[in-house]
N, C-alpha and C positions, 0 to 999 in steps of 0.2 A: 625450748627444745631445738628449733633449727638454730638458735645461736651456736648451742653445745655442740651440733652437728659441722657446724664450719665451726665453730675452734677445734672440734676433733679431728675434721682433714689436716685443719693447718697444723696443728699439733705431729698426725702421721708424717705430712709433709718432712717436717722440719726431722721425723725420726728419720727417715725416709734419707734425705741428705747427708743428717750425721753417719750412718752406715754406710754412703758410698764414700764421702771421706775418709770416714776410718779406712776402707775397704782399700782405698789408692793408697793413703800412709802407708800399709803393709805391702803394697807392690812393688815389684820387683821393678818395675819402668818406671817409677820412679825417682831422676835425677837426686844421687846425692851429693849436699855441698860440699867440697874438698876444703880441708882445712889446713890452711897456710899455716907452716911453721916461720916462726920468726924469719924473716930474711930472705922466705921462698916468693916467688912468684905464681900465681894461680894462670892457666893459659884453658881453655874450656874447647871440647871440642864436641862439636853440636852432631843428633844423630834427627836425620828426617823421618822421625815416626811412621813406622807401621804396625801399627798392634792391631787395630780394626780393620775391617773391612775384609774382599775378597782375597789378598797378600799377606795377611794376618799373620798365617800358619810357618811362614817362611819369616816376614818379618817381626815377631816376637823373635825368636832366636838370634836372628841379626844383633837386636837389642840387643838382650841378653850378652850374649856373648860379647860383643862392643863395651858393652860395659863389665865385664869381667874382665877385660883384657885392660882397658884403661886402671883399674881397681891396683891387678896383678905390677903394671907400670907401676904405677906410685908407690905399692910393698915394696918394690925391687928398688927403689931410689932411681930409674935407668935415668932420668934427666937432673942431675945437681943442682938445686936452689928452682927447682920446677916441678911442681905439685900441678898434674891434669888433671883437669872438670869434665867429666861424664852431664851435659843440657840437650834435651830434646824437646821436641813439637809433634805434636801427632798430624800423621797425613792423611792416612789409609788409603794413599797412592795416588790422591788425586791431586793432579798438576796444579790447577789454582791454591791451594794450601801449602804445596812446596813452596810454591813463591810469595807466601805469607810467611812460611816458618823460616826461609829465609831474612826475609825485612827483620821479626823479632832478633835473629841470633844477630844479626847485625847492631843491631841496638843494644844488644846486651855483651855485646866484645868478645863476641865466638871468634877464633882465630883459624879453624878450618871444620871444613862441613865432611859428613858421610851420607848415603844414600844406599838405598837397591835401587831404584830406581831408574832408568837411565834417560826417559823422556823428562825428567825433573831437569839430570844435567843438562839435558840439551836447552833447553826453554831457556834455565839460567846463566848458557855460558856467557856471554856481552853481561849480565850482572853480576859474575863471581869477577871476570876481566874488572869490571869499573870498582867496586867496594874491596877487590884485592884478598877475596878470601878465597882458599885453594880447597879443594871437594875429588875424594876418593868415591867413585861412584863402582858398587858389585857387584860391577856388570862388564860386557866387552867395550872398546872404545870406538865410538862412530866417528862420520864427517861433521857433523852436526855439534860433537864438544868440543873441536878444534876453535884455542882462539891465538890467533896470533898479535905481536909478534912469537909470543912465550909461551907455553902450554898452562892454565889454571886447575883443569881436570885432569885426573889421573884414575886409571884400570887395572886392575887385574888382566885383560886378554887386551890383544891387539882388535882383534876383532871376531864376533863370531864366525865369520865365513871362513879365519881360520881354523875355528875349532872345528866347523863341519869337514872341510880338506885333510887336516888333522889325522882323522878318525878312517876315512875313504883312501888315505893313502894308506894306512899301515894294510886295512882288508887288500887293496891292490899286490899291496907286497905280499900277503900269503896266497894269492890266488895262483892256482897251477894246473886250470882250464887252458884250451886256445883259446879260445873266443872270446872275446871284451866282456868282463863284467858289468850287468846290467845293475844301475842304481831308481830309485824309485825317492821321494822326500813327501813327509808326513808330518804335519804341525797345524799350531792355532794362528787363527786370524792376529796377527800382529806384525806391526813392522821389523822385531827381529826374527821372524821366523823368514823373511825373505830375504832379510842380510845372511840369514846362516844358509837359504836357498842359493846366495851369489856365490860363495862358497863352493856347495856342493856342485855346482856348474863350473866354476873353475877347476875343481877337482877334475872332475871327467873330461876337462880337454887335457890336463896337465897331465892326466895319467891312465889315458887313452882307454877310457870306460864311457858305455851308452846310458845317459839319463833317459830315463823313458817317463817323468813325468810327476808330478806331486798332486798331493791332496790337501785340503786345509779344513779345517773342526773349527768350534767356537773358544777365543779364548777363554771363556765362563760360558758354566752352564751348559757345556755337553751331555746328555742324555744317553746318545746312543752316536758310536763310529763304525757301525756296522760296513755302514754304506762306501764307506769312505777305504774301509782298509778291502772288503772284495773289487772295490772298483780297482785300487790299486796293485792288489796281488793279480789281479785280473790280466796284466802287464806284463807278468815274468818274472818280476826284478828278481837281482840276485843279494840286495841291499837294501833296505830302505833306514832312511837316516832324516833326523829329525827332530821339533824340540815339544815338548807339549809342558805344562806344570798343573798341579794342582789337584779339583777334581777333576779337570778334563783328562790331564794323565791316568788318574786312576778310572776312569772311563775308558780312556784306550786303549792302557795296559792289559785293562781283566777282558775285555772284545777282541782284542790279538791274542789273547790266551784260548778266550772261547773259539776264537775260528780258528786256531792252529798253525796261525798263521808262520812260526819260526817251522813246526812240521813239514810244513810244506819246500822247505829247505831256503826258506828268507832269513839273513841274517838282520837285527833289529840294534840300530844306534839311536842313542838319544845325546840333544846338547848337554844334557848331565848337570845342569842348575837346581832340578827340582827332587830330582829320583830319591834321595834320600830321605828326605821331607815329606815323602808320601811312600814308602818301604813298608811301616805299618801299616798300611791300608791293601797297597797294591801286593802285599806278599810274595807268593809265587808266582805272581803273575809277571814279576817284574825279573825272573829267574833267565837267565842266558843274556838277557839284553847288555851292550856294550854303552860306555859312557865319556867323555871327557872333561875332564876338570883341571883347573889349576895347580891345584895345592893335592896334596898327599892327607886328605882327608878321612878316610876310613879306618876303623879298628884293627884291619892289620895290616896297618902299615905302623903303627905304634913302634913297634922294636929297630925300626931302621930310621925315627924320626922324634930324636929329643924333643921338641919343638912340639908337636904331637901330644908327646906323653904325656908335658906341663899341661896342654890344654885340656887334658881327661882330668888331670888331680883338681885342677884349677873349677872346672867343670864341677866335681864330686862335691869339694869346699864349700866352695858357693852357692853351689843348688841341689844339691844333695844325688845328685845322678852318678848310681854305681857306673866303674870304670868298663863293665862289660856290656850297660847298656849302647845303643845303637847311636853313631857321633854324627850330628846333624852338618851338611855342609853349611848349614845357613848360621850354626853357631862358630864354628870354625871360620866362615869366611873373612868376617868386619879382621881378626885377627894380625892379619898382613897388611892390611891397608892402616889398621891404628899402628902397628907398630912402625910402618912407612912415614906416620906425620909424626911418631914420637921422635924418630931417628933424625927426621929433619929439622925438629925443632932442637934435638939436642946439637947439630951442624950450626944452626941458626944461633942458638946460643956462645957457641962459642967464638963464633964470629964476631956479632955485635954484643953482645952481652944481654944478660936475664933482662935486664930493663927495657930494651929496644925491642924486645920478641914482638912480630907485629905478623899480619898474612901475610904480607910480601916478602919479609925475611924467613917465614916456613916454607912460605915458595920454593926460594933458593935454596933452601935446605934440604928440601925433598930432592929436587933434580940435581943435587950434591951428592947425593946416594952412592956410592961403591961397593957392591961386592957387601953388601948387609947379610950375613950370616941367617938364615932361614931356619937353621937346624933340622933340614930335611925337610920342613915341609911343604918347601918351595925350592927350587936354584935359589944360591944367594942373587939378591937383587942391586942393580943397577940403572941409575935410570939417569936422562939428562935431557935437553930441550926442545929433543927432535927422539925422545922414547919417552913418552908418558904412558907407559903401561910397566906394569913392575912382575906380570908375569913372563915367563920365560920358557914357556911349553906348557905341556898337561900330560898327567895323567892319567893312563888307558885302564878304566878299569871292566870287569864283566859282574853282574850280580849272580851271584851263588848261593842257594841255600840263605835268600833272602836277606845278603850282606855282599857288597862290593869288594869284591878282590882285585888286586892291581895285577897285569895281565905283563906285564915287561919284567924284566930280571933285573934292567935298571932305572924299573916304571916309566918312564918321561918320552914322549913323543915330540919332536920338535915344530917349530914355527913350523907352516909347510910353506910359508910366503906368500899367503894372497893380501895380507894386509899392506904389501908391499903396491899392490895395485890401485892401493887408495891415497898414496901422495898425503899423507896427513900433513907430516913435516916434513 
C-alpha cells in the first residue's frame, strides 16, 4: 500500500508537470522560432522578462506587445532577406537575473536587448560596451547608462527630471495669479523618483515657482498615504507632481480621492508610466489627474495617429482585445523602441550586407536614424551619438471619465532642457 502511495504522488507529480508544460506551450510569452525562408537571415532580438513578480502587471504587456510588433515586422517584410526572432528570459525585475539573462542571450546570438527596467541597464552598461550588444531600455535615460566613447543604450526620454519640468512648465504658463505658484512632489522610495524630484527643482528655479517640499510612500506595498498627502497638502501647494506605479498608485490615487485632495484646489501630476495600467482599478479616482508620456498612446488620439490605429488592429488579431477597449501604455511602449532596432538593422543592412549583421553594425544603425516616420505616434525620430534618446517630447494628457485625453491641440510639450544639465554626451 505505501508503494502505491509513492508511485501515486510520483505519478500526480509527473501529471502535475505535463499540465504546466502544456499550460506554457499555449502561452502567450512564449518565444516563437522564426522561420527562415530560403536566403533570409534570422537576427533575434532578446526581451528581459517580466511576467512574475511585483512589475508583472506592467511587464506582461511590454511582452506582449514586443512581440506583436516584432510578429507585425516580419508580416510586413520591413527588413528584406531579414526574418526577426522574438527570445526572452524571465527576471521578474530582479538585477542578478538581468545579468544572467544577459550572459544566455549572448550565447545564443541575440543581436540587441529590450528591458523596463532601467537599473538592469545601468548594472550592464560596461557589459553591453564589451560583448557590443545595443539595449533599448522603457524608461528615461540616466548618467549611469552612459558609456563612452559611443552610446550602447538607448530611451525613450532624455530624462525624467524632464518630464517632471515638462509638466510644471506648461501649469506655469496657465497660471494668472501674482504670486509664485507653490509646488509640493509626491512619490515612492526609488532612485527615480528623486531624479524626476531634480527636475521638479529645476523647474522652480527656471520658472520662478516655490517648492515647499515632498513626500515619499513605499515603492511596494503601501497600505495607506493618508499621512503623507495631509502632511503635504498641509503646505499650501498649488501643485503637486509626482510618480507612484502599481498598487502603491492605486493606494494614492483612491486616498487623494478620499481626502479631496484636487477639492481643495491642488492640481495633481503624475510621471504617467503606470496610470494606464492601473485605470481599472484606480477609476475615478484617477479622474482630473494630469500626465506625461512619450508617445500619443491613448484611445483618442487613434484618428490623428496611423501608427496608433495599426497597433489596436494588430492588438484585436493577435489577442483578441476589442478596438474600444482601454490601450495599455505598457503594450504600446516596446513598439518605438522595436521598431528603432528594426530600422537600424535595416540601415545596417544595407550597409554591410545581411551576412555581416552583427550588434555593432545595429549600433550604427540605430544612431543612423533620420527623421523615422512615427505615424503620429511619436515626432519622427532621429537619433545620433551624442542623442541616445529617440524621444522627442511628450504628451500632456488629463484623465477624464476614466480615460486619458490629450490636453494640447497639437498634443506635444517640448524638451524643457534640464537634461541639458546632465552633460551625458
Amino acid at each position: 500500500m505505501v508503494k502505491l502511495i509513492k508511485r501515486g504522488k510520483r505519478l500526480g507529480l509527473v501529471m502535475v508537470s505535463c499540465a504546466l508544460i502544456l499550460a506554457l506551450a499555449a502561452s502567450a510569452t512564449i518565444p516563437q522560432v522564426a522561420k527562415a525562408e530560403p536566403g533570409e537571415k534570422i537576427v533575434k532580438i532578446a526581451y528581459h522578462g517580466v511576467y512574475t513578480g511585483a512589475l508583472a502587471s506592467t511587464g506582461v504587456w511590454v511582452g506582449n506587445g514586443m512581440k506583436d510588433c516584432i510578429r507585425y515586422l516580419n508580416e510586413q517584410g520591413y527588413i528584406p532577406g531579414v526574418r526577426l526572432e522574438f527570445t526572452w528570459q524571465e527576471t521578474g525585475g530582479l538585477i542578478p537575473r538581468h545579468i544572467t539573462a544577459h550572459k544566455r542571450f549572448k550565447e545564443a546570438g541575440v543581436m540587441a536587448e529590450v528591458s523596463i527596467i532601467g537599473d538592469a541597464a545601468e548594472v550592464l552598461s560596461e557589459t553591453l560596451q564589451r560583448d557590443e550588444i545595443p539595449f533599448v531600455v522603457l524608461t528615461y535615460f540616466t548618467e549611469a547608462m552612459v558609456t563612452r566613447p559611443v552610446p550602447w543604450i538607448f530611451s525613450p526620454d532624455a530624462t525624467f527630471g524632464d518630464n517632471a519640468a515638462a509638466g510644471l512648465k506648461w501649469f506655469r504658463d496657465q497660471w494668472t495669479e501674482e504670486r509664485r505658484p507653490r509646488v509640493g512632489g509626491f512619490g515612492y522610495e526609488h532612485r527615480a523618483y528623486y531624479e524626476f524630484l531634480d527636475g521638479v527643482k529645476w523647474a522652480c528655479e527656471q520658472y520662478d515657482m516655490e517648492f515647499v517640499g515632498y513626500e515619499v510612500v513605499p515603492l511596494l506595498g503601501a497600505i495607506d498615504t493618508s499621512t503623507e498627502w495631509l502632511r503635504l497638502a498641509g503646505k499650501k501647494p498649488d501643485v503637486i507632481t509626482g510618480v507612484t506605479c502599481g498598487a502603491t498608485q492605486v493606494v494614492a490615487m483612491k486616498d487623494a480621492q478620499r481626502l479631496e485632495i484636487q477639492e481643495r484646489g491642488i492640481t495633481l501630476f503624475d510621471g504617467g508610466y503606470c496610470v494606464a495600467a492601473t485605470l481599472h482599478t484606480t477609476r475615478t479616482a484617477a479622474n482630473g489627474w494630469y500626465l506625461c508620456v512619450y508617445g500619443a498612446y491613448a484611445n483618442p488620439c487613434v484618428s490623428r495617429a496611423p501608427l496608433l490605429k495599426t497597433i489596436f488592429e494588430v492588438r484585436e488579431k493577435y489577442r483578441g482585445i476589442g478596438q474600444q477597449e482601454l490601450m495599455l501604455d505598457a503594450y504600446m511602449g516596446p513598439w518605438p523602441g522595436v521598431m528603432l532596432i528594426a530600422e537600424g538593422i535595416r540601415l545596417a543592412a544595407e550597409k554591410v550586407g545581411v551576412d555581416n549583421l552583427s550588434g555593432a553594425t545595429i549600433r550604427d544603425g540605430i544612431v543612423s536614424v533620420k527623421d523615422l516616420d512615427m505615424g503620429g505616434l511619436m515626432r519622427p525620430i532621429t537619433m545620433s551619438n551624442v542623442k541616445p534618446w529617440y524621444g522627442n517630447g511628450f504628451v500632456l494628457f488629463q484623465v477624464r471619465d476614466c480615460m486619458p485625453y490629450p490636453v494640447l491641440e497639437d498634443w506635444w510639450l517640448d524638451y524643457p532642457g534640464f537634461y541639458k544639465t546632465r552633460n551625458y554626451y
